[in-house]
N, C-alpha and C positions, 0 to 999 in steps of 0.2 A: 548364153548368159544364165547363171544363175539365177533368184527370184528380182525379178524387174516390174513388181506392183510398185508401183508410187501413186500416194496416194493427195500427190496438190501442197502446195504451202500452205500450212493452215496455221503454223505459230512464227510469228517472228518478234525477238527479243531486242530493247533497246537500252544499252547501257545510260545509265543516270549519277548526276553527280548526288543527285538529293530526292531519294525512294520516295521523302511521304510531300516536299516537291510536284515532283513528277507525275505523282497519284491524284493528287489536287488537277492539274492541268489536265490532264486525258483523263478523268473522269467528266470533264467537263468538256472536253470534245467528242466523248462519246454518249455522254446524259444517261451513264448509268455507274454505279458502285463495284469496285473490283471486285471477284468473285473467292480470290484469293489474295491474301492479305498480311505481309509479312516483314518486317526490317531487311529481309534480303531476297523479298523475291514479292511481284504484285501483277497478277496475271487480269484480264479484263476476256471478256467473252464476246465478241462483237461480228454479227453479221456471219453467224459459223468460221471467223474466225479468231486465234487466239495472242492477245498484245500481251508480251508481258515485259515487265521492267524489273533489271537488276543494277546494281551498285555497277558504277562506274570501276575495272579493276575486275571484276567477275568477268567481263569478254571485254575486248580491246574495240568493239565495234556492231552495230545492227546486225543478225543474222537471222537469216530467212531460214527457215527450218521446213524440209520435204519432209512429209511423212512418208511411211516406209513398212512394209511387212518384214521384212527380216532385214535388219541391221546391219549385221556380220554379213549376208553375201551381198545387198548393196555397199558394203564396203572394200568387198573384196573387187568386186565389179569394174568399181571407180577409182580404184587406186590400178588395177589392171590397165587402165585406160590412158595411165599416165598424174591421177590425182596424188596427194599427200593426205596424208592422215594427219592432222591438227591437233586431233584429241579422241584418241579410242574410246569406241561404246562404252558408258559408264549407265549405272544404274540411279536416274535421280529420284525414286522416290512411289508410291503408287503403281509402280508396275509397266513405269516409262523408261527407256537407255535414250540416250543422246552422242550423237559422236558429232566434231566438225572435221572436214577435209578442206583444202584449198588447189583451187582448179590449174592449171599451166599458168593464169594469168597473175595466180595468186590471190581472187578473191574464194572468200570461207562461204562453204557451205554447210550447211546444218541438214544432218539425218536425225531421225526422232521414231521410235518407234514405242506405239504402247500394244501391251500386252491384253 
């Protein structure tokens, strides 16, 4: 195998019909203020790990995001294995890529690598 660090679910995202909604609610289950703050994206910082909330239509569904030292060969990895590629490593922003694949059974998973 290629590189096979992973490093834990640390981000998982939840699709919302209504961002500043959403942000009211789980700020208030988690009793603190998102750390990031946006009409299209509201991430929370919790307990080392990372909640974020996007528009409902940005992903079709919750996805748990493994973090990952290289991208590209855990993706080559897990498509080797039989997985589907969802959505090729893209670059979103700060020096993060993001790719999802979905497994035999057809549920998505999420790789996340920061730089």
């Amino acid at each position: 195998m290629a590189d096979s660090a992973i490093q834990g679910i640390k981000t998982v995202l939840h699709p919302v019909a209504d961002v500043a909604a959403a942000k009211k609610l789980y700020a208030a289950l988690f009793g603190i203020e998102p750390q990031t703050d946006s009409e299209y994206y509201v991430g929370f910082d919790v307990a080392g790990q990372h909640i974020g909330l996007v528009p409902a239509g940005a992903q079709d569904a919750q996805v748990a995001y493994w973090h990952v030292a290289d991208i590209e060969a855990k993706l080559a990895e897990v498509t080797a294995a039989g997985g589907t590629v969802s959505s090729p490593a893209k670059d979103v922003g700060g020096g993060r890529r993001v790719a999802t694949v979905t497994d035999l059974d057809g549920n998505v998973l999420g790789l996340l690598q920061d730089s």
